[in-house]
C-alpha positions as CSV (number, residue, x, y, z in Angstrom):
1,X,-2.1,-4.9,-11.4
2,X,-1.9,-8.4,-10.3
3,X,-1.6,-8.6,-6.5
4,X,0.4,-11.6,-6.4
5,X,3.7,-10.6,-6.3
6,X,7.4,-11.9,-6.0
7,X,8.9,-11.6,-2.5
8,X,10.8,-8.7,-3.5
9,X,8.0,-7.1,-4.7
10,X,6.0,-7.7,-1.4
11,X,9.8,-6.9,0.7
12,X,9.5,-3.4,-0.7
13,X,5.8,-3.0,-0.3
14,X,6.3,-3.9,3.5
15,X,9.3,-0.9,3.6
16,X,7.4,1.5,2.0
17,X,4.3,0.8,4.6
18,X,6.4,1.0,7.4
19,X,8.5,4.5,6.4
20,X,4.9,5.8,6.4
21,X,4.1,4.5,10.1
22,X,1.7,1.5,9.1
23,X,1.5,-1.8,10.4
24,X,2.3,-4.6,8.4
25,X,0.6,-7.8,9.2
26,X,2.2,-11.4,7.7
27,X,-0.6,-14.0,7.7
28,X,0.5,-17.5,6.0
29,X,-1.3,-20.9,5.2
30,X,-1.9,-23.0,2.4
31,X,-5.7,-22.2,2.1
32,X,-6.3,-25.1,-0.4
33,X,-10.4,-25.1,-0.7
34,X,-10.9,-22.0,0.2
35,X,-13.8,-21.7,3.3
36,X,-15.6,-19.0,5.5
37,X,-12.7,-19.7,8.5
38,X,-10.2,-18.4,5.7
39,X,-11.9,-15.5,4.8
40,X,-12.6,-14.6,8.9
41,X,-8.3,-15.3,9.5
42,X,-7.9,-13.0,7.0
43,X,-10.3,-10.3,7.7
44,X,-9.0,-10.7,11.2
45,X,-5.4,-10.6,10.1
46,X,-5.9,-6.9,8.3
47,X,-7.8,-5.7,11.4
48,X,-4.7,-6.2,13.4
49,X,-2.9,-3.3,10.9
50,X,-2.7,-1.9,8.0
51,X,-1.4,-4.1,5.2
52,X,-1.7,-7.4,4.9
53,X,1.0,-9.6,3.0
54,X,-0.6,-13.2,2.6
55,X,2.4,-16.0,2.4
56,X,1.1,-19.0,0.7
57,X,2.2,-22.6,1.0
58,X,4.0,-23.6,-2.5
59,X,2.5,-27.0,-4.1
60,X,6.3,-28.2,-3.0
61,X,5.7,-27.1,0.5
62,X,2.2,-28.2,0.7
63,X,3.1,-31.8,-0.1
64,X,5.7,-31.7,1.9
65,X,3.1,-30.7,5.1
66,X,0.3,-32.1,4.0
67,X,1.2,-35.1,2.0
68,X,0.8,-35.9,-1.6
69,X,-2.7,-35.8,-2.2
70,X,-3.0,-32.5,-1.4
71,X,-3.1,-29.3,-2.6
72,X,-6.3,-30.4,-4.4
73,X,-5.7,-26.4,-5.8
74,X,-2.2,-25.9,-7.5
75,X,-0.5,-22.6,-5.9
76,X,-1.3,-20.0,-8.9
77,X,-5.2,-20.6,-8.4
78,X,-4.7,-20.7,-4.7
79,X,-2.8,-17.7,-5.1
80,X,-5.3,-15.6,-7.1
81,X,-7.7,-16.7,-4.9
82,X,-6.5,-15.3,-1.8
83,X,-5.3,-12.1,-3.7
84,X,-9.0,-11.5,-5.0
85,X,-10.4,-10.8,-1.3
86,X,-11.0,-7.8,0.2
87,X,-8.8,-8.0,3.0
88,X,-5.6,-9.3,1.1
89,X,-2.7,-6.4,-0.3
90,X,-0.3,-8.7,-1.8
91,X,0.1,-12.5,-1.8
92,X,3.3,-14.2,-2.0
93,X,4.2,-18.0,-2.0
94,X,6.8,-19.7,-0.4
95,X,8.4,-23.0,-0.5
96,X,9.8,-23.7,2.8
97,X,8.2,-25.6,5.5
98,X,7.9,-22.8,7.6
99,X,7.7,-18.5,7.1
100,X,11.1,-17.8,8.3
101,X,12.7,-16.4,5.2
102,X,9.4,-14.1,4.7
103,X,9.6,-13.1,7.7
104,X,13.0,-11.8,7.5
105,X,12.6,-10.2,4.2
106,X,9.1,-8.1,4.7
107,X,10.1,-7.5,8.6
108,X,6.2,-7.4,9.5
109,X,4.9,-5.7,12.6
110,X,2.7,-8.6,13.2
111,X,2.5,-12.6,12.1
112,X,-1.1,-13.4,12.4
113,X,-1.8,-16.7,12.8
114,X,-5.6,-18.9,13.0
115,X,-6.6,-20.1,16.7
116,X,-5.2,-23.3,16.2
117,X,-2.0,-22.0,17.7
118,X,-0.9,-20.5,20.8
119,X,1.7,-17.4,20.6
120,X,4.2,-20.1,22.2
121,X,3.4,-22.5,19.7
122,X,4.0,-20.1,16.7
123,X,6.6,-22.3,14.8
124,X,8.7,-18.8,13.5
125,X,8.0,-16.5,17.4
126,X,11.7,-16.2,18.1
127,X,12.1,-15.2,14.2
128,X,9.4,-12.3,14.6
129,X,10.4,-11.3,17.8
130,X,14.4,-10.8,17.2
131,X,12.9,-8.5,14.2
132,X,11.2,-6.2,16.5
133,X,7.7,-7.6,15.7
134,X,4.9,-10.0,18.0
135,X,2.5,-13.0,17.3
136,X,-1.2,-12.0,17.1
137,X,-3.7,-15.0,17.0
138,X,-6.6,-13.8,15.4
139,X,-9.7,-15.5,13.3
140,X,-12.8,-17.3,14.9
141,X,-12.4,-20.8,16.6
142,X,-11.1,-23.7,14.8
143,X,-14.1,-25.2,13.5
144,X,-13.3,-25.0,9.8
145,X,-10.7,-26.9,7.9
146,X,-10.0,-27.8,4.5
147,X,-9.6,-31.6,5.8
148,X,-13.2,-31.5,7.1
149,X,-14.6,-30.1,3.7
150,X,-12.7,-32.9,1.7
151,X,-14.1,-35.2,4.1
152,X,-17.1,-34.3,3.6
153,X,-17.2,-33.7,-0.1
154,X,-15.8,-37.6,-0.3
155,X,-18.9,-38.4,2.5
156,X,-21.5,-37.0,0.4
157,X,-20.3,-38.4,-2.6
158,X,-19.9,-42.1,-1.6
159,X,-23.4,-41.6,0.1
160,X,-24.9,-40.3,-3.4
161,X,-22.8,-41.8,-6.2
């Protein structure tokens, strides 16, 4: 069973979690080249509780974000990606600029977010808050970034080619 799922899907994955008394953790991002600070957000993000739900930035809303060189990954390999580690339940993408409408339909206990926020700089707090749920900022320090890698992919090559 794939563990990308539709919204729904994920929605009544989160209810059935919390009828049992676990914590449902939403962690989003567009984790286009996947790197090691992914994998530690995300190992971080299922520490906090006991499902994690992985949003994922559509190729739509990663343009829109990012610009239009990017994703370098379209969404179903970025998708599958994500799904295939350890610390991911379910994987869902979005399409919006921001997690709002996830939020609302899975009604996490937590949005994790990286350390390159602050709780008051969580673009959706006042959308997990009113639903009874809190920011956690989780994840090692900022020194990764897909930017950085393309950067330095487009470095090395210009260097050597």
């Amino acid at each position: 069973m794939s563990r990308v799922v539709s919204l729904e899907a994920a929605a009544a994955l989160s209810l059935e979690a919390r009828r049992a008394g676990r914590v449902v953790v939403l962690a989003n991002g567009l984790f286009d080249l996947l790197h090691v600070g992914h994998l530690r957000y995300l190992t971080a993000a299922r520490a906090a509780g006991d499902l994690l739900v992985v949003a994922i930035n559509s190729d739509r809303s990663a343009r829109m974000l990012k610009g239009s060189s990017r994703p370098v990954l379209p969404e179903s390999e970025r998708a599958e990606l994500v799904a295939g580690l350890r610390p991911v339940d379910a994987v869902v993408l979005f399409d919006e600029a921001t997690v709002e409408n996830v939020l609302r339909a899975l009604h996490p206990d937590i949005q994790a977010k990286g350390t390159d926020y602050r709780a008051e700089t969580v673009p959706e707090r006042a959308t997990i808050e009113a639903l009874g749920g809190r920011v956690a900022i989780v994840g090692d320090p900022k020194d990764h970034s897909t930017r950085d890698l393309i950067a330095e992919i487009v470095r090395r090559h210009t260097v050597s080619g």
